[in-house]
C-alpha positions in Angstrom: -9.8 -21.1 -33.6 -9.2 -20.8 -29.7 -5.8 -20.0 -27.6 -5.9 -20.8 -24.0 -3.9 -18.4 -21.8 -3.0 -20.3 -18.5 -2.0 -17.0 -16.2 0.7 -17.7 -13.3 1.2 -15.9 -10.3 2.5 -18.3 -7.5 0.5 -21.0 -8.6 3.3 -23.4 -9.7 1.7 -25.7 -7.1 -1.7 -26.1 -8.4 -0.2 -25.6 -12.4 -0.6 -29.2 -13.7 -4.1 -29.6 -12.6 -5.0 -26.8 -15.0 -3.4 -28.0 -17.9 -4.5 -31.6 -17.7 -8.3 -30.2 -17.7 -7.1 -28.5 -21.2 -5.6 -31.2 -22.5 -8.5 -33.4 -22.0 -10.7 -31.5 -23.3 -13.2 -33.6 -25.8 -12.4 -30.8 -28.0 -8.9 -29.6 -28.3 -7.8 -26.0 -28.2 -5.6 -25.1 -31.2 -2.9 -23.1 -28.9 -2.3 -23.0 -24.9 -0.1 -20.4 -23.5 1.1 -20.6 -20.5 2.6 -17.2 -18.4 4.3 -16.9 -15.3 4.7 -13.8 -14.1 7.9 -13.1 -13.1 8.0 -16.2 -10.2 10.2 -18.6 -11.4 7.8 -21.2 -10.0 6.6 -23.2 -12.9 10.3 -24.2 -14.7 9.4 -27.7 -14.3 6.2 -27.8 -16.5 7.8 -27.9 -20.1 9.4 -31.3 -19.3 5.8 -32.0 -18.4 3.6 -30.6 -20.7 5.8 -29.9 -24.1 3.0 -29.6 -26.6 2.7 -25.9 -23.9 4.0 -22.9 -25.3 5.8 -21.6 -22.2 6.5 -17.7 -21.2 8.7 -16.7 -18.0 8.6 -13.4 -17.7 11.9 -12.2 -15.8 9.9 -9.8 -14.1 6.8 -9.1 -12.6 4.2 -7.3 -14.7 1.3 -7.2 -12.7 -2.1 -8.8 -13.6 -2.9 -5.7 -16.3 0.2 -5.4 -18.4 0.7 -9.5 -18.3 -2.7 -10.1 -19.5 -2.5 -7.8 -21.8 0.9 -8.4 -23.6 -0.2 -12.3 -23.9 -3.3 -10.9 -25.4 -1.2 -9.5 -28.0 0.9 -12.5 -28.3 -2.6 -14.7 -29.7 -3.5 -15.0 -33.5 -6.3 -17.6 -33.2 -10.2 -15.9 -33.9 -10.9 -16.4 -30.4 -9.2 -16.4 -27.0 -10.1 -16.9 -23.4 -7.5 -16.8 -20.2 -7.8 -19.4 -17.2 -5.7 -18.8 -13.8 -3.2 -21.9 -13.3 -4.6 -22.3 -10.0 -8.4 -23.2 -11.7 -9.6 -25.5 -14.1 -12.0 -26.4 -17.0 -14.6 -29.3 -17.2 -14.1 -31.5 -19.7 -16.3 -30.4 -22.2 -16.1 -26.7 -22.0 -14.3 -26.2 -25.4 -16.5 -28.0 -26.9 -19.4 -26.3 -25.5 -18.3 -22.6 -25.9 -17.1 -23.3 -29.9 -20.0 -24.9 -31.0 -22.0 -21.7 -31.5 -19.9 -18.9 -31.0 -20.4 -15.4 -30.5 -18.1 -12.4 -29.9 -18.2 -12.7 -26.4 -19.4 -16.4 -24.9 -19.8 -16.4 -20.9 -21.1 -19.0 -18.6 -21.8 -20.1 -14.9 -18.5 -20.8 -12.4 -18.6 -23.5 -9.7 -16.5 -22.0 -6.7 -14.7 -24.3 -4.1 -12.1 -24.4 -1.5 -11.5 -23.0 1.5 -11.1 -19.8 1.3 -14.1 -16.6 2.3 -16.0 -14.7 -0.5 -13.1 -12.4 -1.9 -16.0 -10.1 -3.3 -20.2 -10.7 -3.1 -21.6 -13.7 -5.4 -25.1 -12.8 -6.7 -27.3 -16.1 -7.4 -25.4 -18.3 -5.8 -26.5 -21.8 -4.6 -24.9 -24.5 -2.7 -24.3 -27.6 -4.7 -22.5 -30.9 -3.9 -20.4 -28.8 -1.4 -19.1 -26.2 -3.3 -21.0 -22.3 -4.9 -22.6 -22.6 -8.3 -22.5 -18.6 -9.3 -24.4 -18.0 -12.2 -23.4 -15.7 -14.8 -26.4 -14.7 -16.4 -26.1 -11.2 -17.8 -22.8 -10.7 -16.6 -18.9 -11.3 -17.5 -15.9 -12.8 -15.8 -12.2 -13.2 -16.1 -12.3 -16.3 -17.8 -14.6 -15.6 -20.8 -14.4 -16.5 -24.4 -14.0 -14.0 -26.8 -13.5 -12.8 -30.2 -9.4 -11.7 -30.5 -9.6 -9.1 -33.0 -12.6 -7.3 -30.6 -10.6 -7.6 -27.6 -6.9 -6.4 -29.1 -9.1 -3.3 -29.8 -10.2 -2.8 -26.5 -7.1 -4.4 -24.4 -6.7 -4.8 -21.2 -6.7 -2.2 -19.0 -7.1 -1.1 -15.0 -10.7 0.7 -13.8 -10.1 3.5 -11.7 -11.0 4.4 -8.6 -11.3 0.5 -7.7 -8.9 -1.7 -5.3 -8.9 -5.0 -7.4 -8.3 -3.9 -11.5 -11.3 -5.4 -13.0 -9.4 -5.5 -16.4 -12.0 -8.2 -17.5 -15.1 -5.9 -16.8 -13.0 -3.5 -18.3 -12.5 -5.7 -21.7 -16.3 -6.9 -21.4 -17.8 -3.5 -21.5 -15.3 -1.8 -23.9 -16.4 -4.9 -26.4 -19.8 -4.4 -25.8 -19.4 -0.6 -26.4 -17.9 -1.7 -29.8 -21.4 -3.7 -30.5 -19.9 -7.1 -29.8 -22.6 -9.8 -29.4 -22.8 -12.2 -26.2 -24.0 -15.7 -25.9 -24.8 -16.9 -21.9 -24.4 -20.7 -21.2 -26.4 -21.6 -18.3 -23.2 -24.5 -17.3 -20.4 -24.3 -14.5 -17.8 -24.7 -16.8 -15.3 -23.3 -15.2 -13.9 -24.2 -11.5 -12.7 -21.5 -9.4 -10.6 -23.0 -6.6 -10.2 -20.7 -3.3 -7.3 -21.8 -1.9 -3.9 -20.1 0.7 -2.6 -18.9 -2.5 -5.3 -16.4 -3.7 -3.9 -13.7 -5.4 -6.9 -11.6 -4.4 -7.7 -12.5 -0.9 
């Protein structure tokens, strides 16, 4: 039913952490993917992690054409991509599976070190770290139908310095009349951190 793509980019440091949250999920994903872009920096993982299927790209695609030839690579009714250097609470397949809808999004709960890279709307402080709520909104990290999204794809917006390709997706899938369900849950945890591919 659900693929997991774990996207790479000079997080071979923080890897592990992200796919030990998957793998203990209290329900499993049928399929994790994991893609390094072109690094080289996350070799040691399928000694680790076997039951991973692994994909070390030779060279590197940038964040638009990598997310978008794994996208192409998945065959399960519903896909959603985590960065290798974040990470899932426990519960979160469970959660977004058990009443799906085309598109599923929910709240993040930001921490580490690093500054805002772009403005967080409703944000409040808990236990340390930013709960941003997604209410109404999309992010990189979102559940969603495969067949909707192959037809869209990912792609860059123009005219912008970051590529946005998952506002991109989000609209284009709305556009296409695809339905979306809002969970009101930090599921996911952004970590800020020295690596940051957008700083």
């Amino acid at each position: 039913m659900l693929t997991i793509v774990i996207a790479s980019y000079r997080y071979g440091h923080l890897a592990a952490h992200c796919i030990e949250s998957i793998l203990s999920q209290t329900k499993a994903p049928e399929h994790i993917l994991f893609v390094d872009d072109g690094v080289g920096d996350c070799k040691h993982l399928p000694k680790i992690y076997p039951q991973v299927e692994y994909l070390f790209r030779e060279n590197n695609l940038g964040t638009v054409e990598n997310f978008q030839d794994a996208l192409m690579r998945v065959n399960t009714e519903f896909t959603m991509f985590i960065g290798a250097d974040n990470w899932f609470r426990s519960d979160t397949v469970e959660i977004l599976t058990n009443e799906p809808a085309d598109i599923v999004t929910y709240d993040i709960m930001c921490t580490g070190e690093l500054l805002e890279t772009h403005p967080i709307n409703h944000e409040r402080k808990v236990w340390g770290d930013t709960y941003w709520s997604r209410e109404g909104g999309h992010h990189g990290s979102m559940m969603y139908r495969t067949s909707i999204g192959q037809e869209v794809g990912y792609s860059r917006n123009p005219g912008t310095r970051n590529t946005e390709e998952d506002l991109v997706l989000f609209d284009g899938m709305r556009r296409l009349g695809a339905t979306v369900k809002y969970i009101d849950k930090a599921l996911l945890y952004y970590r800020r951190h020295r690596e940051n591919f957008i700083k």
